[in-house]
N, C-alpha and C positions, 0 to 999 in steps of 0.2 A: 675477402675470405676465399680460401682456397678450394678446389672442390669438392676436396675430401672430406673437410669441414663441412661443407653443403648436403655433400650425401651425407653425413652422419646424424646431421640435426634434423635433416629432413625420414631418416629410417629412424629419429626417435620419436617422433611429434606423431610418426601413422600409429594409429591406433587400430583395435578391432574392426571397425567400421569398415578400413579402408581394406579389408581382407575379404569381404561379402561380397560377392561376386553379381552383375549385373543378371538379371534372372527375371525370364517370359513369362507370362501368367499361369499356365500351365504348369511349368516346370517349379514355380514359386508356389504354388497351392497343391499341386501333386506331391510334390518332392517334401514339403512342408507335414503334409499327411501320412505319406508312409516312412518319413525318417521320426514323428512323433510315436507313431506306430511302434514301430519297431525297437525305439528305445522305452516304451512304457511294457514293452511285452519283459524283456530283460528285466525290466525296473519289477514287474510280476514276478518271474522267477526265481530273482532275490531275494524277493517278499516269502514265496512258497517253499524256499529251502529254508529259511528264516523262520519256520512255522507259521504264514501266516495262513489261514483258511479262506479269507476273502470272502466270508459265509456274515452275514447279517438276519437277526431275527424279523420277522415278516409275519407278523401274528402269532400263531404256533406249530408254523414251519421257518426253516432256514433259508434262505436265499443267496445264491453265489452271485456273485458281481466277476466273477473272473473265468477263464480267459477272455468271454465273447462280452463282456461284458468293460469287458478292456477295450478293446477293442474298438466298440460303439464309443462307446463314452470320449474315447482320444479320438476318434476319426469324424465324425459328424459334426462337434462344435467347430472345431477347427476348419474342416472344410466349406462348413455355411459362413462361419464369419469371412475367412479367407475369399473367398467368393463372390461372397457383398462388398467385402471393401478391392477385390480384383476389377470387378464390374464398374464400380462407383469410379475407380480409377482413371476413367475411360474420360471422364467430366471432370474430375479433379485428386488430383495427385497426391495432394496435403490429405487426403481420406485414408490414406497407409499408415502415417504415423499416428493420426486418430486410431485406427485401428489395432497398430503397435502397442499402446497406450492403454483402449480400450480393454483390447481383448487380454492384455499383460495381469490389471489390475482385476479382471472377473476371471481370472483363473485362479489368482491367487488367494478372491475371498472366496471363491466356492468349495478353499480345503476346508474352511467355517463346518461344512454339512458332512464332510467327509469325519471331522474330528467328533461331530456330535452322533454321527452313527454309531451304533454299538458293535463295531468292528474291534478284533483281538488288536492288540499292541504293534504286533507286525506287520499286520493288514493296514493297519490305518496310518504306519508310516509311508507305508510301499504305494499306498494309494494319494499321500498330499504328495509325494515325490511325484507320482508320474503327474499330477498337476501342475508342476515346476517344469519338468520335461515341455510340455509346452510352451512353455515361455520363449525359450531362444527359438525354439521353431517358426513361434510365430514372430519375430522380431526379425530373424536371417529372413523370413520368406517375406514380409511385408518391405523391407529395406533393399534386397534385393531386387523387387521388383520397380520399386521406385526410386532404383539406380537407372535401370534400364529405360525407365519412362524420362528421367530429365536424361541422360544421354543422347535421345532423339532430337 
């Protein structure tokens, strides 16, 4: 086989994966939290130009969930879990992609409470989206770190 043929099957066969860059604890759990951050706040402001209020009844007052409310909610899960499984790391390696895994699937079912809130139409898209938004965050920062750890 020639090499060109080599380079060509071998740039077809990489996939995403092999695009995640190797990545220190730090920088995997930090970097993880304010690029979540930051795309749930956009993911807000498309909600809010959208009409949505991000306002939920709370007996008989209204209650805002947004922006700090964004905020919290994308940055503290994210960071504790990231965290627990950075640490766990240290002992064993295979606890990233548990955590990949873990944390992928309890993002996804806790849009469950976000659909059952009495959130407007737009609100309650804008808010299982930024739940999604996590997902790859936490996928690039869990995989990336556990590039970095078997490279050693």
């Amino acid at each position: 086989m020639s090499t060109t043929a080599t380079a060509t099957t071998a740039t077809a066969t990489a996939g995403i994966g092999d695009r995640i860059p190797a990545l220190n604890r730090p920088t995997a759990v930090l970097g993880a939290v304010i690029a979540a951050v930051a795309a749930n706040i956009v993911v807000w402001l498309i909600g809010a130009a959208a009409g949505g209020s991000f306002e939920v009844p709370n007996g008989t007052e209204m209650q805002s969930v947004a922006p700090g409310g964004v905020i919290i909610l994308s940055a503290v899960p994210l960071l504790i879990g990231l965290t627990a499984a950075a640490l766990l790391s240290y002992r064993w390696v295979g606890v990233l992609r548990l955590a990949a895994i873990t944390g992928s699937v309890l993002t996804v079912a806790t849009i469950a409470m976000t659909v059952a809130a009495e959130f407007d139409t737009a609100s309650t898209i804008a808010l299982s989206v930024m739940h999604l938004v996590l997902v790859p965050a936490l996928v690039i920062a869990t995989e990336g770190l556990r590039r970095n750890l078997i490279a050693k």
